[in-house]
FIVOTOR-911005 format. One line per field, with one value per residue: residue in three letters; residue number from 0; x, y, z of N, C-alpha, C, O, CB in turn. Coordinates in steps of 0.1 Angstrom, whole numbers. Glycine has a CB too. Example, Ala and Ser with C-alpha at 12.3 -4.5 7.8 and 13.67 -1.06 7.14 Angstrom:
REM residues 2
residuo = c(ala | ser)
num = c(0 | 1)
n_xx = c(132 | 128)
n_yy = c(-57 | -22)
n_zz = c(78 | 71)
ca_xx = c(123 | 137)
ca_yy = c(-45 | -11)
ca_zz = c(78 | 71)
c_xx = c(132 | 129)
c_yy = c(-33 | 0)
c_zz = c(78 | 79)
o_xx = c(142 | 134)
o_yy = c(-33 | 11)
o_zz = c(85 | 80)
cb_xx = c(113 | 141)
cb_yy = c(-45 | -6)
cb_zz = c(90 | 57)
***
This chain:
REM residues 104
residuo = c(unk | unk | unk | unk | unk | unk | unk | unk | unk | unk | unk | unk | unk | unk | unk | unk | unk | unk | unk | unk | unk | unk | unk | unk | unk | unk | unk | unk | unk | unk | unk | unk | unk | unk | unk | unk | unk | unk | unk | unk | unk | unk | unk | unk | unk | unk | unk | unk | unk | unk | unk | unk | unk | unk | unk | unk | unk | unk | unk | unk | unk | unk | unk | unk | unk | unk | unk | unk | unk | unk | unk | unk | unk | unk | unk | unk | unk | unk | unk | unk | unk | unk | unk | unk | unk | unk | unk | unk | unk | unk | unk | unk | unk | unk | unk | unk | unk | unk | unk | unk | unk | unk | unk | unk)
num = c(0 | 1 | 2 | 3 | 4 | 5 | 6 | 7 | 8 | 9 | 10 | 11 | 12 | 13 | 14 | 15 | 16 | 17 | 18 | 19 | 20 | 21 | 22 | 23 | 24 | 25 | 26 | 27 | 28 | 29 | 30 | 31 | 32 | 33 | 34 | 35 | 36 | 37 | 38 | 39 | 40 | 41 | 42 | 43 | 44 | 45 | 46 | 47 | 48 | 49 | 50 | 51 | 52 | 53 | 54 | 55 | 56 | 57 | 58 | 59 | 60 | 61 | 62 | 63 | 64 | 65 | 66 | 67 | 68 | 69 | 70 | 71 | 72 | 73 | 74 | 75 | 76 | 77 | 78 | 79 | 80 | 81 | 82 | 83 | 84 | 85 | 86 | 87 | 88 | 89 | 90 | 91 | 92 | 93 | 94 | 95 | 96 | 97 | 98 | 99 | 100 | 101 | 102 | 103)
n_xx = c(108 | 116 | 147 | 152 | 168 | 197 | 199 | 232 | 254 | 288 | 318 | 352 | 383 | 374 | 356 | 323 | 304 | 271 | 257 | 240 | 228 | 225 | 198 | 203 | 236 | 246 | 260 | 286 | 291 | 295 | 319 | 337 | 342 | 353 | 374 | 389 | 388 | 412 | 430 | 436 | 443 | 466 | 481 | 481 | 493 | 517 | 529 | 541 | 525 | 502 | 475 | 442 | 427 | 452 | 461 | 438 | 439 | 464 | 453 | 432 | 452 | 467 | 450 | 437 | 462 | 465 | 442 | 446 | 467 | 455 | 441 | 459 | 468 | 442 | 437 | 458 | 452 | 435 | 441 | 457 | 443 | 426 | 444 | 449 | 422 | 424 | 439 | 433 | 405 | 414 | 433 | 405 | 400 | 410 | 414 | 387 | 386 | 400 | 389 | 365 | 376 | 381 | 352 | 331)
n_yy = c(300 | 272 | 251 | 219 | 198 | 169 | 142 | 124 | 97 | 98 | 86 | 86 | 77 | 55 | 58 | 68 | 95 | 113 | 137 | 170 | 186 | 207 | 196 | 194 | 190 | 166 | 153 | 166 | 165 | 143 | 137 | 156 | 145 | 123 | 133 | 145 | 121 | 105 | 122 | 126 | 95 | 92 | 115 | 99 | 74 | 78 | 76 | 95 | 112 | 109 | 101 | 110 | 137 | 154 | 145 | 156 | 179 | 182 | 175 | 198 | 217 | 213 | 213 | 237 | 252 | 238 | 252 | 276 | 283 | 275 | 298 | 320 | 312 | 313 | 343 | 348 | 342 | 350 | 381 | 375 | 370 | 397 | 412 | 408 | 403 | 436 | 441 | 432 | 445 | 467 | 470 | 460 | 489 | 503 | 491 | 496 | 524 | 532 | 523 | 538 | 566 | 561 | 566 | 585)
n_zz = c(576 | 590 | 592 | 582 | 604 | 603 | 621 | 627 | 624 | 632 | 628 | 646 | 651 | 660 | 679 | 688 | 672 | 680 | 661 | 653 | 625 | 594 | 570 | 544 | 547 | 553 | 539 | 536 | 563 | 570 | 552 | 560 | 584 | 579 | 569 | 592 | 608 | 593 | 594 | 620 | 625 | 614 | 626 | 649 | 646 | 641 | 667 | 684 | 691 | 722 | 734 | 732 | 728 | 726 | 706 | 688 | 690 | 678 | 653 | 645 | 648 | 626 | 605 | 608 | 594 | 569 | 563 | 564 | 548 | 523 | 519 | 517 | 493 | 477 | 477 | 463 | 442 | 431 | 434 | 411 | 394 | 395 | 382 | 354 | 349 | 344 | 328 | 305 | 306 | 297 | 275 | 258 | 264 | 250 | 224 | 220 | 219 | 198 | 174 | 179 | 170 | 143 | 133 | 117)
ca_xx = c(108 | 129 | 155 | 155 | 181 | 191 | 209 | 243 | 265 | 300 | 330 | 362 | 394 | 366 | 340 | 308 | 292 | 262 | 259 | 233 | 232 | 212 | 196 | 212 | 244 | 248 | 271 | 298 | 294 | 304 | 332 | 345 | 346 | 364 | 393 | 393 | 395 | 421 | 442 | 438 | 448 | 478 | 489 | 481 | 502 | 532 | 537 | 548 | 516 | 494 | 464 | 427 | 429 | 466 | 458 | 426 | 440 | 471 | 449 | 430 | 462 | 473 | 440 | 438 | 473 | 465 | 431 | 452 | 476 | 445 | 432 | 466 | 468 | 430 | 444 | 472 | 450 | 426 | 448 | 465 | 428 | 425 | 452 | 444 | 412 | 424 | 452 | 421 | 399 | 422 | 432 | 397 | 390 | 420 | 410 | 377 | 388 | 407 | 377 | 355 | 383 | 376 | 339 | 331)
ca_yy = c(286 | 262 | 240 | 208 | 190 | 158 | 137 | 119 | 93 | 98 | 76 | 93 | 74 | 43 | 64 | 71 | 107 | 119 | 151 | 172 | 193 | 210 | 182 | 193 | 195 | 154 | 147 | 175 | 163 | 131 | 141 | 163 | 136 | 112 | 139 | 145 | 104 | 101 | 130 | 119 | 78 | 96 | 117 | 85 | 61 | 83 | 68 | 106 | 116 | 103 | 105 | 116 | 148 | 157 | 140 | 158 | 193 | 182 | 174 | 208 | 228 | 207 | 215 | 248 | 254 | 238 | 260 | 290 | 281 | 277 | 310 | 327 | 304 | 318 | 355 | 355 | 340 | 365 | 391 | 374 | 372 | 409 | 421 | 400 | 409 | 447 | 446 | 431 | 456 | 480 | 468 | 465 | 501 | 512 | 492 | 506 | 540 | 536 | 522 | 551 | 574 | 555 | 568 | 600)
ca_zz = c(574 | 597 | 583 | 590 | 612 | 608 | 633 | 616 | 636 | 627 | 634 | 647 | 660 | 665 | 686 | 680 | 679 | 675 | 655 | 644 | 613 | 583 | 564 | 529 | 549 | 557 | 530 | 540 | 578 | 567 | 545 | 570 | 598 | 573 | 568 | 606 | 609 | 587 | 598 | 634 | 623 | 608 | 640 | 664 | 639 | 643 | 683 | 693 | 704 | 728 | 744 | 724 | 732 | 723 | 690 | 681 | 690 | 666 | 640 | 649 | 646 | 612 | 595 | 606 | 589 | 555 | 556 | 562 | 535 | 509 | 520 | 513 | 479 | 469 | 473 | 457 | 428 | 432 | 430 | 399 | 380 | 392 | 373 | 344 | 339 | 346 | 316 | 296 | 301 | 293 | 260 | 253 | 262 | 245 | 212 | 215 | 210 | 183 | 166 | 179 | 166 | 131 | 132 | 113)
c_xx = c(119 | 133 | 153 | 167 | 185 | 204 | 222 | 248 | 281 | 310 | 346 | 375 | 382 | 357 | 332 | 304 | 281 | 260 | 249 | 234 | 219 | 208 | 204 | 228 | 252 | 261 | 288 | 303 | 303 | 321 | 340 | 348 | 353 | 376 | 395 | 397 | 410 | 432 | 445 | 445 | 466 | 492 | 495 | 493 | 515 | 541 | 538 | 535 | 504 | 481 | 449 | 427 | 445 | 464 | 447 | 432 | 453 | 466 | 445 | 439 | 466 | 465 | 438 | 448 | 470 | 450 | 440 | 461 | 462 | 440 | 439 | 465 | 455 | 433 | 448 | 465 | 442 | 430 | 455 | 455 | 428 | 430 | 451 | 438 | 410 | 430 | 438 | 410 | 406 | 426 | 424 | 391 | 398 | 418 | 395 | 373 | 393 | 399 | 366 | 358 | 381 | 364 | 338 | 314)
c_yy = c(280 | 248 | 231 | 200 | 174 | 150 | 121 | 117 | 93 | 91 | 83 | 87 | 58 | 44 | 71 | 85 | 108 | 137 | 155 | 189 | 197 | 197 | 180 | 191 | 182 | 154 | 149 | 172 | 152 | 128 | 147 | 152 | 126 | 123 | 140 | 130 | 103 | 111 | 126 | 103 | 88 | 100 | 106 | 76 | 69 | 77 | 81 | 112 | 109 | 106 | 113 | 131 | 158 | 154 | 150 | 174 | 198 | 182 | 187 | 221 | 226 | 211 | 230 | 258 | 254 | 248 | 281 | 294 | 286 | 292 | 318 | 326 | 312 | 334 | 359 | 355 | 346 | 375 | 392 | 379 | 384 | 417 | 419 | 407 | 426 | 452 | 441 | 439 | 471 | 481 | 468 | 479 | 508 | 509 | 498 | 518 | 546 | 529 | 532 | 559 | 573 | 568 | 579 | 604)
c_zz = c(582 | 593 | 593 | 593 | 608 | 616 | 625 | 626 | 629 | 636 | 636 | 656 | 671 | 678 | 680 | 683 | 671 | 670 | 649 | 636 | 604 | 573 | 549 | 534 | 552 | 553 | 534 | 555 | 574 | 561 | 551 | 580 | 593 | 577 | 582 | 608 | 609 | 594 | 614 | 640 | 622 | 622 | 652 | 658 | 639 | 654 | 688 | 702 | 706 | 738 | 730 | 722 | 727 | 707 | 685 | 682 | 680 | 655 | 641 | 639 | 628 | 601 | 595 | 595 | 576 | 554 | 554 | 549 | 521 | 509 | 515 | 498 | 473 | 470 | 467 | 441 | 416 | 428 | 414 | 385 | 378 | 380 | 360 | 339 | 340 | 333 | 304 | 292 | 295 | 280 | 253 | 252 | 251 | 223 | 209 | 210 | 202 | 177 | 164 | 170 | 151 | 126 | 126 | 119)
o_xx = c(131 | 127 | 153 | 175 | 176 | 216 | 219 | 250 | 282 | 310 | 351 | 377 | 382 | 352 | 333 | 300 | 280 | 264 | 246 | 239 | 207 | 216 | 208 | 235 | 264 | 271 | 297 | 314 | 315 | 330 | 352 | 360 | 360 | 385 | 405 | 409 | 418 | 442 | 456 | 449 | 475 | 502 | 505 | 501 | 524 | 552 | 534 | 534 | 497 | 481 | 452 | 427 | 444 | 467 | 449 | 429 | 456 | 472 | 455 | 436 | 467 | 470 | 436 | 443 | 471 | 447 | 439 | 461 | 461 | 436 | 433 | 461 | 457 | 430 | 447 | 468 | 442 | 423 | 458 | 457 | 429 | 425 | 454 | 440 | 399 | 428 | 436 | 405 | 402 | 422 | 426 | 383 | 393 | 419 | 392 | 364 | 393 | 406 | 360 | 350 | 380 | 366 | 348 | 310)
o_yy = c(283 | 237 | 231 | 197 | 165 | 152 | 112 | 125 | 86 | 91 | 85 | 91 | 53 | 35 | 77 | 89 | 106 | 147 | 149 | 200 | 193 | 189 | 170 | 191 | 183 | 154 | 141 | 175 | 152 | 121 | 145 | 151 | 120 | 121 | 134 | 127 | 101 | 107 | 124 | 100 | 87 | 95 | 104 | 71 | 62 | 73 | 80 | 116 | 104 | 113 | 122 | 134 | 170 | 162 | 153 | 181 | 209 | 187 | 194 | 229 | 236 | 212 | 235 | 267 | 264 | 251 | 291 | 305 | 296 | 297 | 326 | 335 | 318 | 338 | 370 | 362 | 347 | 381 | 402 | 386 | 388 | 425 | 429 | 415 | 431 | 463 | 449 | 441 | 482 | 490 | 474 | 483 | 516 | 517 | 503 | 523 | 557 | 527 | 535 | 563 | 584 | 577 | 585 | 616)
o_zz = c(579 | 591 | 605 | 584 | 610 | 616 | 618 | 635 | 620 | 648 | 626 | 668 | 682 | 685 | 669 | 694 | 659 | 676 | 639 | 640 | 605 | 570 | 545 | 524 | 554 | 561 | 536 | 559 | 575 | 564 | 549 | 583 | 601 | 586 | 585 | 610 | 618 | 600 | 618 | 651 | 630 | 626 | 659 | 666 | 635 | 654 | 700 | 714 | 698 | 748 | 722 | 710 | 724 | 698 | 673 | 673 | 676 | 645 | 638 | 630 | 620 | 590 | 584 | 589 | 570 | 542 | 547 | 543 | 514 | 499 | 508 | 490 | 462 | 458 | 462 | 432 | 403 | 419 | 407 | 375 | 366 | 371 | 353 | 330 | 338 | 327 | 295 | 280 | 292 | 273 | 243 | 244 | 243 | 214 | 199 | 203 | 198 | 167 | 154 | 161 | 145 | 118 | 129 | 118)
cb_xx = c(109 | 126 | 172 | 149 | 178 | 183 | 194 | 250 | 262 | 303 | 331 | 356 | 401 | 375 | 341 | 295 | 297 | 254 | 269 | 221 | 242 | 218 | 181 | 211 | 242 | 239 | 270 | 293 | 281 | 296 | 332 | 338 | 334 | 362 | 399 | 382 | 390 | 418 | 438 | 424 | 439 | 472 | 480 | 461 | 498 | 533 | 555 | 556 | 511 | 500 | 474 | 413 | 428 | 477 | 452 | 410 | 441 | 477 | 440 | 433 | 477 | 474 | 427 | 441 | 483 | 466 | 413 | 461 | 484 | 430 | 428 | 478 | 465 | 412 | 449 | 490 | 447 | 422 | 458 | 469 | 412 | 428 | 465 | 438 | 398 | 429 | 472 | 415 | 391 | 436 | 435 | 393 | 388 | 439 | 412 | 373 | 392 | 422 | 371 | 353 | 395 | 368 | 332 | 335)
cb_yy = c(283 | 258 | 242 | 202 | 190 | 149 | 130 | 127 | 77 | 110 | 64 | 105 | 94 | 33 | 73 | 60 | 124 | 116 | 153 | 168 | 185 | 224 | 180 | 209 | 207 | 144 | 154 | 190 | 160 | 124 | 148 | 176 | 129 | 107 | 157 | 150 | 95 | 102 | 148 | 118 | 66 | 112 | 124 | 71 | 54 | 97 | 59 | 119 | 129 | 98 | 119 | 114 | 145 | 146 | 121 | 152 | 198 | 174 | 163 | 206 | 226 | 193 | 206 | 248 | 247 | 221 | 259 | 291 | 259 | 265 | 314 | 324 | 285 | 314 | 359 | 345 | 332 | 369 | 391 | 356 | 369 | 412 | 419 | 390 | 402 | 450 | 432 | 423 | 458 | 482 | 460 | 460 | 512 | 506 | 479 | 506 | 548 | 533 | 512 | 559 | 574 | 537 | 568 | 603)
cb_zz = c(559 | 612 | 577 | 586 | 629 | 595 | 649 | 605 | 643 | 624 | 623 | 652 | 673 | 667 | 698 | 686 | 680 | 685 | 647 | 650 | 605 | 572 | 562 | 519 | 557 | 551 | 516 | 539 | 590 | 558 | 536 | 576 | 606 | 553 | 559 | 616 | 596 | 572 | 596 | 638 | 602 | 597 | 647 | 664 | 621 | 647 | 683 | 683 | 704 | 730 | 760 | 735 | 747 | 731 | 688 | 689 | 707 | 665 | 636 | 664 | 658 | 611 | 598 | 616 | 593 | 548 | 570 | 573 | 535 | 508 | 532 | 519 | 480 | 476 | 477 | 459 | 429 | 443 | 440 | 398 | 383 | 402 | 376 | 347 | 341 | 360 | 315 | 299 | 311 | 301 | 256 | 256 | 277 | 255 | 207 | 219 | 215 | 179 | 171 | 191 | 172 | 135 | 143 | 94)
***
């Protein structure tokens, strides 16, 4: 079965692109091209850098950074749950066998 595409203009630093995408996938194009906007307004309104290009490979690097960050952040949290629900099962195995031990 082939998904359908559909074609989405997005606004970026007050140019226009054309972009196409999965049709369930609109929303997220759009949302994504805001935070690029915005993060790109942000860079430009500093004054230090200039030029389209310079700006967009800052934003680039900036967004990269905070996805890297979250990625570390969902590990660690991951790791935290692990342990969690490792001390949980354990208590449960441990009260379960002194219930078995009950049993005659």
């Amino acid at each position: 079965m082939t998904q359908q595409l559909a074609q989405v203009s997005v606004r970026i630093l007050d140019k226009e692109y054309q972009v196409a995408c999965p049709a369930d996938e609109r929303t997220d194009l759009l949302d994504s091209a805001e935070v690029l906007d915005n993060k790109m307004r942000e860079i430009r309104d500093t004054g230090r850098i200039v030029g389209l290009d310079r700006i967009a490979v800052m934003a680039a690097l900036n967004m990269a950074n905070d996805l890297m960050h979250a990625r570390e952040r969902d590990q660690r949290l991951e790791g935290d749950y692990s342990e969690r629900l490792k001390s949980i099962s354990d208590q449960l195995d441990g009260a379960l066998s002194s219930t078995s031990q009950l049993d005659f």
